[in-house]
N, CA, C and O atoms as a DFTB+ gen file, in Angstrom:
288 C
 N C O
     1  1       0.844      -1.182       0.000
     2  2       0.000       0.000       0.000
     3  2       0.885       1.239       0.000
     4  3       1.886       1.349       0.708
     5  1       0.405       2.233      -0.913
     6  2       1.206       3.773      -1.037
     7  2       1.052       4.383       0.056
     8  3       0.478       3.707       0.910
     9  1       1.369       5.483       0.381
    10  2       1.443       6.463       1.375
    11  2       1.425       7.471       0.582
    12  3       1.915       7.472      -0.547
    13  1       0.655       8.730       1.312
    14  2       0.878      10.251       0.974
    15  2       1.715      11.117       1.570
    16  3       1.928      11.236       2.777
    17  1       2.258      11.817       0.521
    18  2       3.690      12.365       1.418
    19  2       3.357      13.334       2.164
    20  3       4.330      13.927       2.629
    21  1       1.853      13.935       2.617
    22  2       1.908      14.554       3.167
    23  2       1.350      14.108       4.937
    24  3       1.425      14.930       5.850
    25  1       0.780      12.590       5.143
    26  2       0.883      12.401       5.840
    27  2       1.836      12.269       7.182
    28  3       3.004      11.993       6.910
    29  1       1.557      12.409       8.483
    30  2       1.951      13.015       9.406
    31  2       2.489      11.787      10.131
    32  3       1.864      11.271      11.058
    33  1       3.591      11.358       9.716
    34  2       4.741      10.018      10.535
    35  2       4.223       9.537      11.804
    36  3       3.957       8.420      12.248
    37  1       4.160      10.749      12.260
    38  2       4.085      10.444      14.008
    39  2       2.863       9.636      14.035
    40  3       2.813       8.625      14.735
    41  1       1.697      10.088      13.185
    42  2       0.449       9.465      13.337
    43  2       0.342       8.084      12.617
    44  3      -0.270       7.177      13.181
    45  1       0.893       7.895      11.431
    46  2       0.871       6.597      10.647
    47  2       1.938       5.561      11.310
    48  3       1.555       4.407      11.117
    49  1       2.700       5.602      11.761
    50  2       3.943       4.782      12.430
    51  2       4.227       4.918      14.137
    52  3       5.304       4.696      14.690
    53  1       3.067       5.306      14.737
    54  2       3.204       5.694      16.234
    55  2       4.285       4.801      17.216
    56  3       4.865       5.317      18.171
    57  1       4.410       3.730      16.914
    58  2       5.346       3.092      17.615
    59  2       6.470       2.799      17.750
    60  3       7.090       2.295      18.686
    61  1       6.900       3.315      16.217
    62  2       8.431       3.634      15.629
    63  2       9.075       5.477      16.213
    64  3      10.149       5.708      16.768
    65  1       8.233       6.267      15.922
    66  2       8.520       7.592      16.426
    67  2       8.085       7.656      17.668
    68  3       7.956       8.861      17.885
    69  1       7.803       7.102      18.554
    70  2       7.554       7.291      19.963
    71  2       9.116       6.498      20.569
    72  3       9.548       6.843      21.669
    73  1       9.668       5.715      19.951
    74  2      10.791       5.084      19.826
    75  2      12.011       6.236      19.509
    76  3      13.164       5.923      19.807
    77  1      11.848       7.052      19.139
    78  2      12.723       7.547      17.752
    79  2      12.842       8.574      19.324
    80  3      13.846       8.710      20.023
    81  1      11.444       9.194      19.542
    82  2      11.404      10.662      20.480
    83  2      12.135      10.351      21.870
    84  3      12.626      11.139      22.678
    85  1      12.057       9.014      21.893
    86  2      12.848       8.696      23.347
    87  2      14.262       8.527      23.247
    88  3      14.970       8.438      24.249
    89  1      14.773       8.471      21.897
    90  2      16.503       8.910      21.983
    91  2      17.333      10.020      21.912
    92  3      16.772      10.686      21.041
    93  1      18.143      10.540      22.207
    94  2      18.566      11.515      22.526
    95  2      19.120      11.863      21.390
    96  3      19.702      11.015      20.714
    97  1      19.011      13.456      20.906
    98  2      19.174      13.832      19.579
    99  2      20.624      13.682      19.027
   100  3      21.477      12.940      19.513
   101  1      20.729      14.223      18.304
   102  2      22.511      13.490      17.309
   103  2      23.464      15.045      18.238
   104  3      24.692      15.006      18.312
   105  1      22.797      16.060      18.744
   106  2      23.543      17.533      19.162
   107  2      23.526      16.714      20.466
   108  3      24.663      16.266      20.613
   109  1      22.813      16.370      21.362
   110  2      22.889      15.597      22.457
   111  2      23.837      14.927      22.684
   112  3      24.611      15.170      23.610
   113  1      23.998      13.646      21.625
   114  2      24.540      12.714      22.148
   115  2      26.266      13.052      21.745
   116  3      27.246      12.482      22.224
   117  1      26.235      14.740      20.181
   118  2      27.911      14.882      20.460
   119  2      28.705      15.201      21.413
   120  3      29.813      14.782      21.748
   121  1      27.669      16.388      22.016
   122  2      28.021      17.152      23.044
   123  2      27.881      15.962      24.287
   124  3      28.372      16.818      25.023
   125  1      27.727      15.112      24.950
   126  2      27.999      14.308      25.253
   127  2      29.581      13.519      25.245
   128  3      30.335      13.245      26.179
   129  1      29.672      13.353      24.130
   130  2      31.288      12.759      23.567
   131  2      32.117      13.733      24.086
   132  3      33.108      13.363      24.715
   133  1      31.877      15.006      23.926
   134  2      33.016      15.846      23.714
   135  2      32.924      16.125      25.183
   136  3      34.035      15.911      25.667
   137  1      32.072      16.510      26.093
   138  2      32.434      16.223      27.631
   139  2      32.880      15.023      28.222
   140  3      33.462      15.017      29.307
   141  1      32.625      13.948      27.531
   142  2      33.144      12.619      27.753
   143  2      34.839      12.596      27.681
   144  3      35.329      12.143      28.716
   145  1      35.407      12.830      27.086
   146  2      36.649      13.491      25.639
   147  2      37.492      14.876      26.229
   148  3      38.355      15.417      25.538
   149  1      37.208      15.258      27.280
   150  2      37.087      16.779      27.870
   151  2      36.982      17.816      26.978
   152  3      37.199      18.957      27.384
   153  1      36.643      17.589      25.659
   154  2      37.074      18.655      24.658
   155  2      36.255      20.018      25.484
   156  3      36.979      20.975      25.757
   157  1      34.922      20.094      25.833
   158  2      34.314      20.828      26.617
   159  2      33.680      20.491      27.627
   160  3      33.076      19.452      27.359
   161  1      33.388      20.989      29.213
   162  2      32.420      21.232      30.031
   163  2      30.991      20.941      29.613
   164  3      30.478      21.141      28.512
   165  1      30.482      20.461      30.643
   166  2      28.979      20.694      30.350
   167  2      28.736      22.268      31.133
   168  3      27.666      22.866      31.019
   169  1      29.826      22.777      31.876
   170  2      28.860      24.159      31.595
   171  2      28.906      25.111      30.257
   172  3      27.947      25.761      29.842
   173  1      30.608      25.049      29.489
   174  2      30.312      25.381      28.067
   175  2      29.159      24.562      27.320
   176  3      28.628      25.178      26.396
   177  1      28.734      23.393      27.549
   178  2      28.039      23.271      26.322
   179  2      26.279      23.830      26.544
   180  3      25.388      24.172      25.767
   181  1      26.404      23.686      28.072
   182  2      25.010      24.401      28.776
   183  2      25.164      25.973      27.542
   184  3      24.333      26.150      26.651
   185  1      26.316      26.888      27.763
   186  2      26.412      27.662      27.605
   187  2      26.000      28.331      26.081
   188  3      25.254      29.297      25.922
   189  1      26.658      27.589      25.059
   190  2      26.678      27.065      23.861
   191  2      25.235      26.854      23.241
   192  3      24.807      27.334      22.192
   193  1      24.600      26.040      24.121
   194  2      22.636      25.976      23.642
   195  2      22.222      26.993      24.060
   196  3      21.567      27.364      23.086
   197  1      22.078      27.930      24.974
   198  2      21.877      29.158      25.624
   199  2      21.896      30.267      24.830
   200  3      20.942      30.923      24.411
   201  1      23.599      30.489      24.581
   202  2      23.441      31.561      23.331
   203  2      22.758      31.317      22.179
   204  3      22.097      32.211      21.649
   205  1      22.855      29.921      21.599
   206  2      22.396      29.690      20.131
   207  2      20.521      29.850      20.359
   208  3      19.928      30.351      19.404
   209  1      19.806      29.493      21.398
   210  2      18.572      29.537      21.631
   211  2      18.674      31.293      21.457
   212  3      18.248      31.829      20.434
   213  1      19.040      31.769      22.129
   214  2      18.514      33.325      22.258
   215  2      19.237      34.186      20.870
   216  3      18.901      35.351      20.659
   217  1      19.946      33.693      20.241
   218  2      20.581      34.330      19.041
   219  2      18.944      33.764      18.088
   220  3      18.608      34.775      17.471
   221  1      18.506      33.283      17.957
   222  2      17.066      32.209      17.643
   223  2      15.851      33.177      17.926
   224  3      14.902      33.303      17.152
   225  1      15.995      33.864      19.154
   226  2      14.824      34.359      19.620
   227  2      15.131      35.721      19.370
   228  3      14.190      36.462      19.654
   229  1      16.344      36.411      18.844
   230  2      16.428      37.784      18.937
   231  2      16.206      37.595      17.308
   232  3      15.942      38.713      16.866
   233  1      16.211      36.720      16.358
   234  2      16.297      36.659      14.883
   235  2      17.652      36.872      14.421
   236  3      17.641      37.204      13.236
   237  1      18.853      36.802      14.931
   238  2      20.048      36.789      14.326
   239  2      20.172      35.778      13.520
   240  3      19.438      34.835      13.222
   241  1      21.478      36.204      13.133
   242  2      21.207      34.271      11.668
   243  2      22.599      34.097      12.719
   244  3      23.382      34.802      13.356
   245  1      22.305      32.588      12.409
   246  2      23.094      31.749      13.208
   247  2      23.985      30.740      12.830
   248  3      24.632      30.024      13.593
   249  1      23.981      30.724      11.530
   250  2      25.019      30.331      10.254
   251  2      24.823      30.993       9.407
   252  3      23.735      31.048       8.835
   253  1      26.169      31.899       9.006
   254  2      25.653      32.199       7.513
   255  2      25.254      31.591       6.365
   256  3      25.218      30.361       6.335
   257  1      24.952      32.229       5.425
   258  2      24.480      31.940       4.237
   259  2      25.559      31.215       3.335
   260  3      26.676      31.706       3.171
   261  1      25.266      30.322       2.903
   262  2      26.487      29.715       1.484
   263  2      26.790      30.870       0.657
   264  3      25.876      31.638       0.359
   265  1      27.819      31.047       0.308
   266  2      28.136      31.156      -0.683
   267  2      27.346      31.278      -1.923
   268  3      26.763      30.209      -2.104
   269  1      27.118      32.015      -2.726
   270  2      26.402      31.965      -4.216
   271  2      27.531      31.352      -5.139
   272  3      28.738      31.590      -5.197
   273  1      26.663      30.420      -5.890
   274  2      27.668      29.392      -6.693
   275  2      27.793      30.419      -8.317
   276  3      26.831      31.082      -8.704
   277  1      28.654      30.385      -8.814
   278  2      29.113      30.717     -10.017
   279  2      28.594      30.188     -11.111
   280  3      28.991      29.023     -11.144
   281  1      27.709      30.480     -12.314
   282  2      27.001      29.625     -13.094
   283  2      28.329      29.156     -14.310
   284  3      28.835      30.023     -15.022
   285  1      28.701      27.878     -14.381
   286  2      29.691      28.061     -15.536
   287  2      29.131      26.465     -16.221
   288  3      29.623      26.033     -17.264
């Protein structure tokens, strides 16, 4: 049977994404490593989600933009 792509995962597959929501995200589990690793603190990385949340909420851009590619 097909699927529509606009259907809503969470609702068609509930037992796979209720699975999925209980693991800890891929930013989680680096920042994890890298306090593991000492590369940083968990109070830098506390720190680190903090600014990037409120750089988010003031509308700053928070990566720039690519590059414009050259048409050749």
């Amino acid at each position: 049977m097909g699927h529509n792509e606009a259907d809503e995962p969470s609702i068609t597959q509930p037992s796979i994404y209720r699975m999925i929501r209980a693991l800890p995200t891929m930013r989680q589990r680096y920042a994890e490593k890298l306090i593991a690793e000492g590369t940083i603190s968990k109070t830098q990385n506390e720190a680190m989600v903090a600014d990037y949340r409120q750089a988010l909420d003031e509308g700053r851009v928070v990566y720039p933009p690519a590059p414009a590619r050259s048409a050749t």
